[in-house]
N, C-alpha and C positions, 0 to 999 in steps of 0.2 A: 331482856331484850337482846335479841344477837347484832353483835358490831359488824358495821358494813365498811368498806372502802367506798369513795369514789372519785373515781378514775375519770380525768376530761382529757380529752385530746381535740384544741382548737385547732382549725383550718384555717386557711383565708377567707371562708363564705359557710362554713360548717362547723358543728360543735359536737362532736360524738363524747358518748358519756357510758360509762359501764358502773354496774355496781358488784362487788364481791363481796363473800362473806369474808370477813378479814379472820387468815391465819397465813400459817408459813407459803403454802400452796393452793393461793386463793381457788374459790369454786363461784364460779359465776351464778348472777343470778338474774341480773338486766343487763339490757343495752340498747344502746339504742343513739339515734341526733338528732340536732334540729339542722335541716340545711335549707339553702337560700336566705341566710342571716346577709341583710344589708342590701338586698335586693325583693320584687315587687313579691314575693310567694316564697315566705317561709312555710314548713314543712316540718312537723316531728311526730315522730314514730318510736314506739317503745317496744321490744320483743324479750320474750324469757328465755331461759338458757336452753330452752330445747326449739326456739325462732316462733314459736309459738304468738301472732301479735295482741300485746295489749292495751294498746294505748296509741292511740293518733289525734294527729289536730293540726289544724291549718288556720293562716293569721290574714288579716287583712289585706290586700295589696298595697294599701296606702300604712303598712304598719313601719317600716323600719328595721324591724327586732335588731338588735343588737348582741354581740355577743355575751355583755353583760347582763341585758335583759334576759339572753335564754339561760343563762346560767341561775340565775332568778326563778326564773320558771321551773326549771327541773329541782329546784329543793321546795316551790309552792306544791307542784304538783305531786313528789315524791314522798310528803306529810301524807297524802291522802291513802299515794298506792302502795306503801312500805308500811303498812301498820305492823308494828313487832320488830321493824328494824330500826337499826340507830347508826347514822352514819358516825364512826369515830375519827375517820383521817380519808384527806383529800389526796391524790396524787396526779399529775398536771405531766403534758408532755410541752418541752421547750425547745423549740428548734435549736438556738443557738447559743452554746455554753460558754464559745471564745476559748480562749487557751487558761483560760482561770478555773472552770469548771469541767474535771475527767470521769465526775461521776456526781450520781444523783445526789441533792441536798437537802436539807429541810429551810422552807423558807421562814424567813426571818428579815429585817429591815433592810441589813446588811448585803444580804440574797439578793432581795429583791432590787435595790437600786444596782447593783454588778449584772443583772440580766438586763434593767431595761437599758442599762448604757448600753449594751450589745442592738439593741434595735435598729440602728441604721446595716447592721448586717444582715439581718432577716426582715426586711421592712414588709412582707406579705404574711409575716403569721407570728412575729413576735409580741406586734399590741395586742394581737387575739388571743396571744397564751396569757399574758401578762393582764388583761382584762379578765380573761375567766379566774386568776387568783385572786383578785382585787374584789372580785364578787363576790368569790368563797369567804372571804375576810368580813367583809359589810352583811353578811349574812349570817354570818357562824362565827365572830371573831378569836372564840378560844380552840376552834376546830383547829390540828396541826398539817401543814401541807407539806407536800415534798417536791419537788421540781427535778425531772427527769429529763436530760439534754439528747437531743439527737448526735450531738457531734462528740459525744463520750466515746462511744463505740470504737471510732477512727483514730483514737487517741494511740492506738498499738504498731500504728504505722509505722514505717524506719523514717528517722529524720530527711532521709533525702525524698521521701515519698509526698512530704508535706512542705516543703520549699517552693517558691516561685525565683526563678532566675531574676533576680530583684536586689537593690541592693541592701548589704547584711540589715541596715538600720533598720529598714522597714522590716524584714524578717522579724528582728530583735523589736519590733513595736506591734506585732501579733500580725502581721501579714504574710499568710501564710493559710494553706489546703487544712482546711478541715472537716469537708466530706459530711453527707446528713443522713437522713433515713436511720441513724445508726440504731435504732429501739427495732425496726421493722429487722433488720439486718440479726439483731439480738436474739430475736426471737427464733429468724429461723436455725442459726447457730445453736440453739437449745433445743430442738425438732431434729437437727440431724444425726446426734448419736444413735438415736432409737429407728429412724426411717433407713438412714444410710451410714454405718459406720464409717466407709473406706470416704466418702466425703466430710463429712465430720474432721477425720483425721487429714484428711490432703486438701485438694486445691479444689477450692470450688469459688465459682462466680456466682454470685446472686445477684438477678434482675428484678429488682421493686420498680413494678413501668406500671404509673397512673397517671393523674393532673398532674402530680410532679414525678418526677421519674432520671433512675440511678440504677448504675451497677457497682458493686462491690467485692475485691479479689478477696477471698479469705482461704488465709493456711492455718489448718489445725484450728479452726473457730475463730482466726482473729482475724480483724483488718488490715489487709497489706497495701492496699491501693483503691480508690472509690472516682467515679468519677465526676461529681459534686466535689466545688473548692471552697472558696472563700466565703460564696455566697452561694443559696440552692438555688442560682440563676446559670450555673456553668453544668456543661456536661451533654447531656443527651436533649434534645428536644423535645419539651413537655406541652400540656394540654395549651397552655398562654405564654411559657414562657421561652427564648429563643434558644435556650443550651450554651454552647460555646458560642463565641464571635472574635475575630480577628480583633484586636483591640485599636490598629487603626482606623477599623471602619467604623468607630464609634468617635474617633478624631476626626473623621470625614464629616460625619451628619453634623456636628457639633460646630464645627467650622465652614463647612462650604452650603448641608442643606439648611442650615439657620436652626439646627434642632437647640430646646433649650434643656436644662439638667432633667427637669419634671417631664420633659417629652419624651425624652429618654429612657427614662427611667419605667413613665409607661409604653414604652412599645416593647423594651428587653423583658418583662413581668407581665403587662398584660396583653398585649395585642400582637404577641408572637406566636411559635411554637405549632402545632395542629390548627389552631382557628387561623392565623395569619396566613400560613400557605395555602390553606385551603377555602378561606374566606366566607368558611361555611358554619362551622363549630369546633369548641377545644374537644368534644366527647367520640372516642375512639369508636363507641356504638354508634354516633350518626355518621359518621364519614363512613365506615363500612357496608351500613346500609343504600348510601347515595351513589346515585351513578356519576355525579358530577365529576370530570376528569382532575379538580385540581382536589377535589377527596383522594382522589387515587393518588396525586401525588405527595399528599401531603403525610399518606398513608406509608408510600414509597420513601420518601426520607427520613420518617423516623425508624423503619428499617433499615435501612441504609447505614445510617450514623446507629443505630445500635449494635449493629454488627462489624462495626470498626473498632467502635470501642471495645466493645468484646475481645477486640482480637490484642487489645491493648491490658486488658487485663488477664488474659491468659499468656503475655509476655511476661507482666510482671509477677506472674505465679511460676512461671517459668512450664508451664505444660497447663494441663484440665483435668480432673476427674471427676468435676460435675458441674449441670449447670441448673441452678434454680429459678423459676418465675414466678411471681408475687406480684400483692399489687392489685386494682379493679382491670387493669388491662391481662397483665401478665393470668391471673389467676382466669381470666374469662374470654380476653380475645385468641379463638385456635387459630384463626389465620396468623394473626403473629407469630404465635410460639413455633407456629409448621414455618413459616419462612424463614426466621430468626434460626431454627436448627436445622434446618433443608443448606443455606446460605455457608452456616459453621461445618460441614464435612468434611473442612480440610485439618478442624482442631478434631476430629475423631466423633463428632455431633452424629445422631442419628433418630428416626424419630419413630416411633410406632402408631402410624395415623389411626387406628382403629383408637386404642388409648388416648389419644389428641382427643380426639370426638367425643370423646368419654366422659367419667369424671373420673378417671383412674389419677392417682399420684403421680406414679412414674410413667412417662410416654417415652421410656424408649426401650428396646428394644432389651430381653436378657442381655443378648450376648454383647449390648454396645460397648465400647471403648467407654465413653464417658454416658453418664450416668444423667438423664435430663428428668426433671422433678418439678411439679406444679402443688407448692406447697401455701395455702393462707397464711398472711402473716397475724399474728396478735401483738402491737403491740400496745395495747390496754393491760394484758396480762404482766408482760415486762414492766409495766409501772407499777402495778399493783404487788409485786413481787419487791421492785426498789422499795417502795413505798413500807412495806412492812420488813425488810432491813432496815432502812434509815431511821424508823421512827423505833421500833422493837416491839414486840409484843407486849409490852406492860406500860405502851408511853401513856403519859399523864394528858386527858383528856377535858 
């Protein structure tokens, strides 16, 4: 029977799941999610390595499914469609690792209670990671897992890069920039030797812009600067959530409009970002469709603020020599990518609209100054790859 991986990456509302044959350089063989988990229409779809689809199914309105339940599901289901495979080891993406965790671990009790005290830090997708383990455990108890952090990646930053003007204590008590996406960030750092050397080796900024959404300065493959902090609530303006916020106007609402902590907390996570300005949806594809004018603008500010911050991480590179898009928006909205490097032509940005329109890789031009790239991110594969260091080819199963 050949040994499989499998690979979950929980969301806030989705559960994507891959399987590979387990060696040094996994080879896919599924993948697929269930999404709409907690809401009236979940939704799961299973595809082969060549998108070929196998497998669909759709659940009640009145069902609930839960993250756990769909994790459940995908090992009932996958007894049936995996005949001759054997899953031997689970690998798990976790948002938030804290300053205790700089690289992927194997979970274990220990592990496990160290990630979920990190929860009030990632309150939108840490119970969802830390549920689809708990599954895998109630399911498969002798299965071995490995837990793979987003904020490992940023861990290369210089210490001034990850400081809040705060004082020392709180620094010295883990408060402090720790940057996310870092698996998606990973992956494409391992895509760029062979695509692009001269970025690889230099300055390049990578845009992962989806439901959540970040950019990341990276020299010579590592993280110099991100603009996700402490929590994946800071930064650029995402699908629900607000990005950056003056921190006294959150002393305003709290104090003057009678907001309470919980109210709060949902409007900076959920009721911000694309849906709140435009009061119409968080999905990048209905507002570009809609003629409604606060579509337009809501369209307008997250360009706006994406191209500041841009210009903040090609400070802290100190110049550009590439800039990557990733992501369901980056990799599929052309109107962004065209305005986003139309707006940068003062960093050396240039675009090749025919390419834009494309599905070419690279849209810009030979002879650009920098180097602009619409590269997919995987990071399923980057856990699947932890996953077989961490545990070794010969772990006891």
């Amino acid at each position: 029977m050949a040994e499989t991986q499998l690979i979950l990456n929980a969301g806030s509302s989705s559960l994507k799941f891959s399987l590979f044959l387990k060696a040094e350089e996994p080879a896919l063989l599924l993948s697929g999610k269930v999404e709409g988990l907690g809401t009236d229409r979940p939704h799961f779809v299973a595809r082969d390595a060549s998108g070929t689809l196998v497998a669909e199914r759709s659940w009640a309105p009145d069902s609930g499914l839960s993250h756990r339940a769909a994790t459940e599901f995908l090992f009932t289901w996958g007894r049936t469609a995996l005949e001759g495979h054997h899953v031997a080891e689970a690998g798990h993406r976790i948002v938030h690792g804290g300053a205790r965790f700089t690289g992927p671990v194997r979970v274990d009790p220990t592990s496990l209670a160290e990630i979920e005290a990190l929860t009030p830090l990632a309150p939108l997708h840490q119970p969802q990671n830390l549920a689809a383990i708990r599954a895998v455990a109630e399911h498969a108890p002798d299965l071995p897992q490995v837990a793979c952090f987003d904020t490992a990646f940023h861990r290369s930053q210089p210490s001034v890069a990850q400081l809040f003007a705060l004082p020392r204590r709180l620094s010295d008590d883990g408060i402090r920039r720790y940057g996310f996406h870092g698996l998606s960030y990973e992956s494409i750092a391992s895509l760029l030797p062979r695509l692009d050397p001269r970025a690889a080796a230099g300055r390049t900024v990578v845009a992962h812009l989806g439901n959540g959404a970040s950019l990341c300065a990276m020299l010579n493959g590592k993280s110099v600067a991100t603009t996700m902090s402490f929590t994946p609530a800071d930064g650029l303006p995402m699908g629900t959530r607000s990005g950056s916020l003056d921190p006294g106007l959150l002393l305003y609402l709290l104090q003057y409009k009678g907001m309470s902590i919980s109210e709060l907390d949902d409007l900076i996570y959920h009721k911000s970002g694309l849906l709140g300005v435009s009061g119409i949806s968080s999905d990048m594809r209905t507002l570009e469709e809609s003629a409604d004018p606060h579509a337009a603008e809501a369209i307008d500010l997250f360009v706006y603020r994406l191209n500041r911050e841009l210009g903040s991480m090609a400070a802290a590179l100190g110049g550009l020599d590439a800039l990557v898009f990733t992501g369901g928006i980056g990799e599929n909205s052309r109107a962004v990518r065209r305005r986003v490097v139309e707006a940068g032509q003062w960093l050396g940005l240039a675009i090749d609209l025919a390419a834009n329109e494309g599905s070419a890789q690279r849209i810009s031009p030979p002879d650009s100054k920098v180097a602009v790239w619409v590269i997919p991110t995987n990071e399923e594969l980057m856990i699947a790859r932890h996953t077989w260091r961490v545990l070794g080819a010969g772990a006891p199963h």
